[in-house]
FITINU-484569 format. One line per 5 residues: their letters; for each residue x, y, z of N, C-alpha, C. Coordinates in Angstrom, 2 decimals. Atoms other than C-alpha are relative to their C-alpha. Example, Ala and Ser with C-alpha at 12.3 -4.5 7.8 and 13.67 -1.06 7.14 Angstrom:
BEGIN
AS) 0.89/-1.19/0.00/12.30/-4.50/7.80/0.90/1.20/0.00  -0.82/-1.19/-0.06/13.67/-1.06/7.14/-0.77/1.09/0.73
***
This chain:
BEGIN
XXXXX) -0.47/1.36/-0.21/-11.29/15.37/13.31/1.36/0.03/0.66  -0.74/0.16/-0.39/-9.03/14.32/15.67/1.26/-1.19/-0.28  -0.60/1.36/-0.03/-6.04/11.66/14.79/1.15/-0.27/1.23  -1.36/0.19/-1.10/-3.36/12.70/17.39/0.00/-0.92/1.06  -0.46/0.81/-1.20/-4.22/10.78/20.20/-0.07/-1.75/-0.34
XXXXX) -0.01/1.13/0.78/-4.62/7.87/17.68/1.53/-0.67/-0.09  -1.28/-0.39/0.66/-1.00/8.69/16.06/0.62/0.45/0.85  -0.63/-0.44/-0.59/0.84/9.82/19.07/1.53/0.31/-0.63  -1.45/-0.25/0.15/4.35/9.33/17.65/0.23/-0.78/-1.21  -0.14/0.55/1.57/3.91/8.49/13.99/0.66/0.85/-0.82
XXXXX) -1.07/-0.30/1.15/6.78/9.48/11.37/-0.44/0.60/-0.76  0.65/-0.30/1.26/5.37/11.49/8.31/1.11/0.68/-0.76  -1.06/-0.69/0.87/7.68/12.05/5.59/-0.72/0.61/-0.95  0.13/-0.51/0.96/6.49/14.30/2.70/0.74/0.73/-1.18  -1.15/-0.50/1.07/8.13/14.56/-0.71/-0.72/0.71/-1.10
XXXXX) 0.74/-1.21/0.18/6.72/17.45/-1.88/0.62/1.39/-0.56  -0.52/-1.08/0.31/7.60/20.35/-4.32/-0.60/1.16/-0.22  0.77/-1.27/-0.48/4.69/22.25/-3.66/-0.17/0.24/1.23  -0.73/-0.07/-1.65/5.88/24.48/-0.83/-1.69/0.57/0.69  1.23/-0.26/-1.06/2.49/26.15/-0.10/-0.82/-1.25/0.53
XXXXX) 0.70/1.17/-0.37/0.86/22.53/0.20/0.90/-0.71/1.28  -0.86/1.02/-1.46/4.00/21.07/2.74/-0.41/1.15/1.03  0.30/-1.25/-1.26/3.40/24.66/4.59/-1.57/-0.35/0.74  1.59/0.91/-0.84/-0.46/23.37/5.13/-0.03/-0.69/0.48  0.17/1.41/-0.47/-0.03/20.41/5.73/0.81/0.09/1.28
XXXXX) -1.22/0.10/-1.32/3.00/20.69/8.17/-0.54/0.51/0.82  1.11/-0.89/-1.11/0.56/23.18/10.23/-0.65/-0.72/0.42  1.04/0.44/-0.35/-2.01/21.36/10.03/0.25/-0.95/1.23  -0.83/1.17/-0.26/-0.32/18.20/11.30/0.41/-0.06/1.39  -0.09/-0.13/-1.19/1.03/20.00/14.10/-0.88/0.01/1.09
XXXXX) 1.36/-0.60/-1.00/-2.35/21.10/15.52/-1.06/-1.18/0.87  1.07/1.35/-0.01/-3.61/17.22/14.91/0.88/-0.73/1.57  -0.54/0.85/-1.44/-0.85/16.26/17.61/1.65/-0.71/-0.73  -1.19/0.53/0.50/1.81/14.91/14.97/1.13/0.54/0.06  -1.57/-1.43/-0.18/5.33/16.56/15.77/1.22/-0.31/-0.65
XXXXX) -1.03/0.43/0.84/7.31/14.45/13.56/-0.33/-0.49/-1.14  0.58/-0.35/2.32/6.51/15.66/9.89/1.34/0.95/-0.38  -0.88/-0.65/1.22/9.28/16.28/7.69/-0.29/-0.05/-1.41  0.58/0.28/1.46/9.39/16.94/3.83/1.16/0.55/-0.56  -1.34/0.01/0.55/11.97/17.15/1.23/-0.77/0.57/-1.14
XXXXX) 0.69/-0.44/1.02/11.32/18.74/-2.41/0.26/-1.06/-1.32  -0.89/0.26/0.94/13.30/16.50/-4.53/-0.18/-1.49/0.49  0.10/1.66/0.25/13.92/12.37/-5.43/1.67/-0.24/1.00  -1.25/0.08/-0.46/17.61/13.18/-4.52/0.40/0.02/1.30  -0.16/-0.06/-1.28/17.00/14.38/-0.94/-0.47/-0.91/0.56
XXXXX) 0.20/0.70/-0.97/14.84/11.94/-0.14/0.26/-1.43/-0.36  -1.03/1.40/0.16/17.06/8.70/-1.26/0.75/0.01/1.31  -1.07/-0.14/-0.78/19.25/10.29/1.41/-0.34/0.21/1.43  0.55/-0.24/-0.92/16.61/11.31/4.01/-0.68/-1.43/0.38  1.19/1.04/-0.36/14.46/7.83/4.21/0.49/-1.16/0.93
XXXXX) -0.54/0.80/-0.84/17.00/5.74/5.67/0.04/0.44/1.74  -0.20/-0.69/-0.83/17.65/8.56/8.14/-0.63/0.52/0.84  1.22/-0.24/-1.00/14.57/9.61/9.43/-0.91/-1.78/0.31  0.22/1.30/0.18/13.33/5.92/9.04/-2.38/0.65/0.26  1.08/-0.29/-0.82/9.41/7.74/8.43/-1.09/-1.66/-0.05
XXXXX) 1.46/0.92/0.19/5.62/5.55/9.06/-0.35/-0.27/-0.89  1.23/-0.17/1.50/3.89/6.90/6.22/1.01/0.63/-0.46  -0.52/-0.31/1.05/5.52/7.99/3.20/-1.11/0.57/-0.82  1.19/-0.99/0.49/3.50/11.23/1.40/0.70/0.08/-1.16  -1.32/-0.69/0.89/4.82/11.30/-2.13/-0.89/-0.04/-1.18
XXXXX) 0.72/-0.97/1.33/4.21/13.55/-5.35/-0.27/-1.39/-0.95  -0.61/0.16/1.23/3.86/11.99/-8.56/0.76/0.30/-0.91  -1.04/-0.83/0.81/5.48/14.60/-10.45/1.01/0.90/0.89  -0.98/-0.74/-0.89/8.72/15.85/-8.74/0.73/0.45/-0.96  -0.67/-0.29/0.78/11.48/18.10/-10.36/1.28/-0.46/-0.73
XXXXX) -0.57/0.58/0.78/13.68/15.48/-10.69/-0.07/-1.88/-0.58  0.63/0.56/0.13/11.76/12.72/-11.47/-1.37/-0.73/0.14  1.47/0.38/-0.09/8.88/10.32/-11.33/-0.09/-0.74/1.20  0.56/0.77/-1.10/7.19/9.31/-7.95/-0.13/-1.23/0.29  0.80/1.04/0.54/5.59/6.54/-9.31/1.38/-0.94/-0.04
XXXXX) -1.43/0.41/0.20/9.25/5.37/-10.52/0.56/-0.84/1.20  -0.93/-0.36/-1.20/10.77/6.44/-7.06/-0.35/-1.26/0.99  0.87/0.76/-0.57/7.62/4.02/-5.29/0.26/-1.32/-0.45  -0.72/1.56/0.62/9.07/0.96/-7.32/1.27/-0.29/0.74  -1.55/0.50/0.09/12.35/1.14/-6.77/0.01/0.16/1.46
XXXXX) 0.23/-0.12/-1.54/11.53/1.48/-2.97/-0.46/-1.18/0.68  0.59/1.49/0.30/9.37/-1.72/-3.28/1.53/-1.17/0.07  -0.71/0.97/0.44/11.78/-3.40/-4.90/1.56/-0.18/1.12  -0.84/-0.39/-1.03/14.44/-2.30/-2.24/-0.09/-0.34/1.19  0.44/-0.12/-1.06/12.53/-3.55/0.51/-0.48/1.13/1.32
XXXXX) 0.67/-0.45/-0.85/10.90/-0.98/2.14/-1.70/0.00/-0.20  1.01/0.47/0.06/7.88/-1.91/3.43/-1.11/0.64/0.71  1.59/-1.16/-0.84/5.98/1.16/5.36/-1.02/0.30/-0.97  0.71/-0.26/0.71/3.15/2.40/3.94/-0.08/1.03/-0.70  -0.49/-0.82/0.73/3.42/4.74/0.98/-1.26/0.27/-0.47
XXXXX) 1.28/-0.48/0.61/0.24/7.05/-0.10/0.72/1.50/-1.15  0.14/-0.91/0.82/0.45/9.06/-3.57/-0.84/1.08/0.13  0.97/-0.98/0.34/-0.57/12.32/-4.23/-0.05/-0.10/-1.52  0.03/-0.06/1.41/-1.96/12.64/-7.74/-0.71/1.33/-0.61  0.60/-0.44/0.59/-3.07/15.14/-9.96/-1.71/-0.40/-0.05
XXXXX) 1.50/0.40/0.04/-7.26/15.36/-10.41/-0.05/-0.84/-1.27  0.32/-0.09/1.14/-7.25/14.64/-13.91/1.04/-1.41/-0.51  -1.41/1.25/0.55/-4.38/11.84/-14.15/-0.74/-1.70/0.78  0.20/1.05/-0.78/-6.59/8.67/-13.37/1.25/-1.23/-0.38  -1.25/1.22/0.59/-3.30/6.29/-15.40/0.79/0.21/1.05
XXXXX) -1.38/0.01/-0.38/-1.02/7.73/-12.54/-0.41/-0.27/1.40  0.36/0.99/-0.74/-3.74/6.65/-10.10/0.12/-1.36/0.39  -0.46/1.52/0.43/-3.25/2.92/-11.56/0.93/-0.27/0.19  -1.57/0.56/-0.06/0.18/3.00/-11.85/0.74/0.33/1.26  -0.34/-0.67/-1.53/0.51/4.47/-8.02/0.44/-1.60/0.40
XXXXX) -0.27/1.39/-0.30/-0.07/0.91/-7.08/-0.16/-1.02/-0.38  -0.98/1.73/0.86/0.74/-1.35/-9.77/1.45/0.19/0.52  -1.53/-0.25/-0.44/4.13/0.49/-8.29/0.15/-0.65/1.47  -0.42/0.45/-1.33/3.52/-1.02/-4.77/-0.22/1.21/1.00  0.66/-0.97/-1.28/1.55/2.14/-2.94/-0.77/-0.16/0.71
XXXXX) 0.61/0.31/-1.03/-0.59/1.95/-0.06/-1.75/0.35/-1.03  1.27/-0.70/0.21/-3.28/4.12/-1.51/1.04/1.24/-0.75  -0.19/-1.42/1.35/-3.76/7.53/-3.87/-0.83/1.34/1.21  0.72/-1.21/0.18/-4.81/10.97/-2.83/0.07/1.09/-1.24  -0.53/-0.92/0.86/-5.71/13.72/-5.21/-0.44/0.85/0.00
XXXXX) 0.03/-1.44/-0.35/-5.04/17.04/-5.51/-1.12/1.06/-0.48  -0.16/-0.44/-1.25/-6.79/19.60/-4.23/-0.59/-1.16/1.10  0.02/1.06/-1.30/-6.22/17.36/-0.72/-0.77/0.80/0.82  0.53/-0.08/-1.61/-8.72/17.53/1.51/0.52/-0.35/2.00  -0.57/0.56/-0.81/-7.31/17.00/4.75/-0.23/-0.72/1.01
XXXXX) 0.95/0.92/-0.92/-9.79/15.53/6.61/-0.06/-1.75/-0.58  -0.11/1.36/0.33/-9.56/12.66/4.22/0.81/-0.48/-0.18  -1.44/0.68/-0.16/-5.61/12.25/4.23/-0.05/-0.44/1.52  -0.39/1.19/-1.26/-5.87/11.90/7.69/-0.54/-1.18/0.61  1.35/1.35/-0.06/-8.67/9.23/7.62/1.23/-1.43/-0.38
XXXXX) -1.07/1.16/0.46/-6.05/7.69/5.09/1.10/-0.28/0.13  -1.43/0.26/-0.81/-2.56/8.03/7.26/-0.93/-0.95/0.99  -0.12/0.52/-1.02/-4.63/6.45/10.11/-0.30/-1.41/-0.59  0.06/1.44/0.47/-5.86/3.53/7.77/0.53/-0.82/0.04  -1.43/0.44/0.51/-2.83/2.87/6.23/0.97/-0.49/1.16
XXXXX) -1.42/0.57/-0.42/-0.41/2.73/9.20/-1.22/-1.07/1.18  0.45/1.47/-0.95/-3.18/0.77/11.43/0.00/-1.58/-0.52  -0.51/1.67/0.73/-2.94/-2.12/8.54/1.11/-0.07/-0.26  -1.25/0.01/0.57/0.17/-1.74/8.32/0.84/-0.74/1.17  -0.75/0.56/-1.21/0.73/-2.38/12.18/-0.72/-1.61/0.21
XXXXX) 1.23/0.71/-0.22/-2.08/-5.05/11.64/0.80/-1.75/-0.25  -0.99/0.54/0.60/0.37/-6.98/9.44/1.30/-0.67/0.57  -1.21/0.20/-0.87/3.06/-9.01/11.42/0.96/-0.94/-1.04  -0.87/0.21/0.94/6.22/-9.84/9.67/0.25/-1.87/-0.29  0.21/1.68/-0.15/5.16/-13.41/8.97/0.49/-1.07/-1.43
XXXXX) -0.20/0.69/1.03/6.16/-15.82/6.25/-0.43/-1.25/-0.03  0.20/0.94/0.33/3.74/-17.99/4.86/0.47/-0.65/-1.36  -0.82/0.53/1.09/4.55/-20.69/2.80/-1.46/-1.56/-0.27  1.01/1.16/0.28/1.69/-23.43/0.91/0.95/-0.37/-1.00  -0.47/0.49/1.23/3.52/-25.83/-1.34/1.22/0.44/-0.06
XXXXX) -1.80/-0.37/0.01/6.64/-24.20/-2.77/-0.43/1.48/-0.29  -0.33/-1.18/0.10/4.98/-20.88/-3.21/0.04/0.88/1.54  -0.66/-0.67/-1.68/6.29/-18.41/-0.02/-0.60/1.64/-0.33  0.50/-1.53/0.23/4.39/-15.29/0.67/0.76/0.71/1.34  -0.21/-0.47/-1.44/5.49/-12.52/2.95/-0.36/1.35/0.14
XXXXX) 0.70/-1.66/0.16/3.01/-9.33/3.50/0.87/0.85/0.54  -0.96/-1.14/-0.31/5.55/-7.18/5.34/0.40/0.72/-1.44  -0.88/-0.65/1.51/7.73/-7.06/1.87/-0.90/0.19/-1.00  1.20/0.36/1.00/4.38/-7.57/-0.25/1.00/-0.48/-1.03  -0.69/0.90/1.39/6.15/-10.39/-2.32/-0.40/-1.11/0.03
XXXXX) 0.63/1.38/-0.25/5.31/-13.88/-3.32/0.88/-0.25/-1.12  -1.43/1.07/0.52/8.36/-16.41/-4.63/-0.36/-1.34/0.46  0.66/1.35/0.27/8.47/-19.71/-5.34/1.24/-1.02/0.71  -1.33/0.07/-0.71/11.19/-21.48/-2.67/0.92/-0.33/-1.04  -1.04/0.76/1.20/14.66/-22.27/-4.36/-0.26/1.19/-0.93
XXXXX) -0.24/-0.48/0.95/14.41/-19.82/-6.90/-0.23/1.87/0.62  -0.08/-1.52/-0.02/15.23/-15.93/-7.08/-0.83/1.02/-0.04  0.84/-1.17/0.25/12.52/-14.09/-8.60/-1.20/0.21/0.63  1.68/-0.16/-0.90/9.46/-12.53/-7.14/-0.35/1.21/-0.32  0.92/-0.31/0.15/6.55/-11.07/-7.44/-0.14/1.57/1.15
XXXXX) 0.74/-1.13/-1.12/5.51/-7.32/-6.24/-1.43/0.39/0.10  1.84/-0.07/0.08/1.86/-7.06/-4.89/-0.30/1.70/0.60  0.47/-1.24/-0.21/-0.13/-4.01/-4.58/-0.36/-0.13/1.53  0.68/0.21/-1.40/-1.52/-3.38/-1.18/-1.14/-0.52/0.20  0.77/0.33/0.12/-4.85/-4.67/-1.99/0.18/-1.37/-0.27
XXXXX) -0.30/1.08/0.18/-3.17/-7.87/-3.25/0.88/-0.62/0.94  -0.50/0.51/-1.51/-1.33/-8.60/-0.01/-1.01/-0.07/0.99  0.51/0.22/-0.91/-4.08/-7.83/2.15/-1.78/-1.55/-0.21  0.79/1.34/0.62/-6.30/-10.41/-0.11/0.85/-1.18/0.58  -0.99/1.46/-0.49/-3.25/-13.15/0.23/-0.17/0.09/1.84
XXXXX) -0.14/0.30/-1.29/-2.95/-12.24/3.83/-1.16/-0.74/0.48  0.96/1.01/-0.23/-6.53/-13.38/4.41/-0.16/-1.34/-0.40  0.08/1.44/1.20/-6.58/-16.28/1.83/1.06/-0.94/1.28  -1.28/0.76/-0.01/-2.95/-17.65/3.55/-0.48/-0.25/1.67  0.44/0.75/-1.84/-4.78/-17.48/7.55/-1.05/-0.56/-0.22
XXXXX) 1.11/0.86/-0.14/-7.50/-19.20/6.31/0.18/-1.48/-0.28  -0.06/1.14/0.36/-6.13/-21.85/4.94/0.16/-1.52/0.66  0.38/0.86/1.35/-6.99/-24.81/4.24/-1.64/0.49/-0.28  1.52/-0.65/0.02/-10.80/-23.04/4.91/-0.29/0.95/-1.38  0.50/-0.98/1.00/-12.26/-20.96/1.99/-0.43/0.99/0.67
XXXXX) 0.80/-0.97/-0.66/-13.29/-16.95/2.65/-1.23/0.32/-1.13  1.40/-0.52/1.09/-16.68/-15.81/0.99/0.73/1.14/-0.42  -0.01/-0.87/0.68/-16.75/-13.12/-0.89/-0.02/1.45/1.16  0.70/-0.94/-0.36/-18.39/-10.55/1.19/1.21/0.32/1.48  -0.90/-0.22/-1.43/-16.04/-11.11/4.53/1.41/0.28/-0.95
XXXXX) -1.37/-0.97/0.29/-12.96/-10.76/2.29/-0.15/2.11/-0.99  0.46/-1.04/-0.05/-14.72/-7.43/1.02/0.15/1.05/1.01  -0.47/-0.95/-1.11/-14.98/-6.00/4.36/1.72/-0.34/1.02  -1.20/-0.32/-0.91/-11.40/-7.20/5.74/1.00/0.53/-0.49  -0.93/-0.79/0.84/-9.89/-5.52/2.71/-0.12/1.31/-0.19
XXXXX) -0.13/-1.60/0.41/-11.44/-2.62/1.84/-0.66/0.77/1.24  0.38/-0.85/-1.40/-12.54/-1.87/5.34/-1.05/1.15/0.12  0.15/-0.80/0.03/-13.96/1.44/5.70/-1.58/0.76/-1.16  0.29/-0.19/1.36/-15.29/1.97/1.83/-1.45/-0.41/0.07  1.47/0.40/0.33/-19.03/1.86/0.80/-0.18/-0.28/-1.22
XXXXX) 0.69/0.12/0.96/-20.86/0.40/-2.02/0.99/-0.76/-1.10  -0.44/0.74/0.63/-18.46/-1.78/-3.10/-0.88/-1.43/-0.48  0.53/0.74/0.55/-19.60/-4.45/-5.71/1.04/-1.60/0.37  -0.87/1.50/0.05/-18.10/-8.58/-5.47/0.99/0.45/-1.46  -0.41/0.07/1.02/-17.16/-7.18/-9.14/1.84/0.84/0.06
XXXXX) -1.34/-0.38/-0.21/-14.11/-5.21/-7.34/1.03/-0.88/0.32  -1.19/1.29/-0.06/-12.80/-8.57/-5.94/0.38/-0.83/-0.46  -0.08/0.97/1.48/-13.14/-10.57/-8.85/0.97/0.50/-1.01  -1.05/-0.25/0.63/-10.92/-8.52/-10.80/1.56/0.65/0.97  -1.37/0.60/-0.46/-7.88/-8.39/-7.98/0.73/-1.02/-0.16
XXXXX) -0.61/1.70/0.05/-7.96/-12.11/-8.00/-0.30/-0.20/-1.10  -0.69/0.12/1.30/-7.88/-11.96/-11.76/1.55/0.33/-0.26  -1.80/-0.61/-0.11/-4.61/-9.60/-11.49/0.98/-0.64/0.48  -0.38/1.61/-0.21/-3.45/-12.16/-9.20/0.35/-0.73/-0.30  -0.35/1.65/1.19/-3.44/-15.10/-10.97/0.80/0.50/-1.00
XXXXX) -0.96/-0.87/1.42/-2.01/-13.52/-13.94/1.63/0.48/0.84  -1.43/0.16/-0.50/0.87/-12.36/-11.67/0.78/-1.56/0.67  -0.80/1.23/-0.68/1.29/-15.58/-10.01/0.30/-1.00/-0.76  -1.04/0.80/0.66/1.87/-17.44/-13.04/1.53/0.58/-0.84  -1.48/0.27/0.53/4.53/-15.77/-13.76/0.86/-0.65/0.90
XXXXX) -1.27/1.11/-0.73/6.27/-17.96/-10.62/-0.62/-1.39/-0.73  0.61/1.17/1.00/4.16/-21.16/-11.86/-0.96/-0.39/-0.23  1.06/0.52/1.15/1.28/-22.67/-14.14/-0.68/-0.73/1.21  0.96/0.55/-0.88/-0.30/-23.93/-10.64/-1.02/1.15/0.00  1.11/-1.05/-0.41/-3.82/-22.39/-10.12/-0.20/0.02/1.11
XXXXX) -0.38/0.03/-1.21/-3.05/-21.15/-6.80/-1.35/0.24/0.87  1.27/-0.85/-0.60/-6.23/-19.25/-5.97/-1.32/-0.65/-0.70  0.94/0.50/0.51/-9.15/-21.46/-6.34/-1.43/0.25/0.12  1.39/-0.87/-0.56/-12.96/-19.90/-6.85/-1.02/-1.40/0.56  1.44/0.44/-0.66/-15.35/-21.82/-4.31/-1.04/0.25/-0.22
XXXXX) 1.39/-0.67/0.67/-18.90/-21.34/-3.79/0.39/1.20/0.83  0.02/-0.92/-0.90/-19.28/-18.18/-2.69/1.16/0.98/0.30  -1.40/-0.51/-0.64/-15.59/-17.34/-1.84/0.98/-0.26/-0.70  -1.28/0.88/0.96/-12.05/-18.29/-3.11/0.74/-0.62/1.73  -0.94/0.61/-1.04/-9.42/-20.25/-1.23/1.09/-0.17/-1.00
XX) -1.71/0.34/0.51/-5.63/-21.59/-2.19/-0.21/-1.65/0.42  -0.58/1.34/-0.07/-4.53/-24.80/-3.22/0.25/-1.05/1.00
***
């Protein structure tokens, strides 16, 4: 598989303290066409590297030696950065799968990485990512804005961090509106790619959803149609 002439001049940062895995990968990477892959081992270097290299994709551990990934992927969120960030995880750790992006990650890989299917999921990731234009909708008084994946309520401070699956739901929901989407078309403009998905995967986003969105307010923002949902 080829991605280079896809990816011509895409960023790849990797924070990574397994050196034989950055040594693969960084090879590999080169061969695909990518020539700007760096990687750091540590939380500390790359606080100091991310501004500086400014990468695409963001490749990062869960378990690093001086802290937690998962952590690191919040407070990055919450910081406004808004590229796309894919976990590596342990096989055996599906909680640090979950908590990848309840933290605000793109997506999970896990270890041993195939590499045929990271690069399936760098080209995913940064094509919705470019897909995404830095737009700010606004219904009512609640204000969404997929770049930052946040949703606030105007006039007031606090907000909401969405997973990547829950931005690219709102993003559809917020260009359709005032129209309702079925079920099945927001299926394929979310999970793209993916087979054998059930309606029962999108029914519990837009449970998670709701539940986050009252914590801005007690409006039921996301309303189930026939067939589909829509917004208020």
């Amino acid at each position: 598989m080829s991605i280079g002439y896809i990816l011509p001049s895409i960023k790849i940062l990797l924070i990574e303290d397994d050196l034989f895995l950055t040594e693969v990968l960084s090879n590999h990477l080169l061969q695909e066409g990518i020539c700007e892959f760096q990687s750091v081992t540590n939380l500390v270097d790359a606080k100091l590297f991310i501004p500086v290299f400014e990468p695409d994709i963001l490749l990062l551990d869960v378990n690093l030696p001086d802290g937690s990934g998962i952590e690191f992927c919040l407070l990055l969120r919450q910081n406004g950065f808004v590229k796309p960030v894919i976990m590596i995880v342990e096989n055996s750790s599906e909680n640090d799968s979950i908590d990848s992006l309840n933290a605000g990650a793109n997506d999970y890989i896990i270890k041993p990485i195939r590499l045929s299917e990271l690069f399936t999921r760098i080209k995913f990731q940064y094509e919705q990512h470019c897909s995404i234009e830095p737009e700010r909708f606004v219904i009512g008084l609640i204000e969404f804005i997929p770049e930052n994946k946040t949703l606030s309520v105007k006039g007031k401070s606090k907000k909401i961090i969405l997973t990547e699956k829950e931005t690219l739901i709102l993003n559809v929901l917020f260009r359709s509106y005032p129209s309702s989407v079925h079920k099945d078309i927001l299926l394929k403009e979310v999970w793209g790619f993916q087979t054998g998905l059930s309606t029962h995967t999108l029914e519990t986003h837009i449970y998670r959803l709701r539940h986050k969105i009252k914590e801005l307010t007690q409006v039921t923002f996301i309303l189930t149609k026939e067939n589909g949902y829509g917004l208020v």
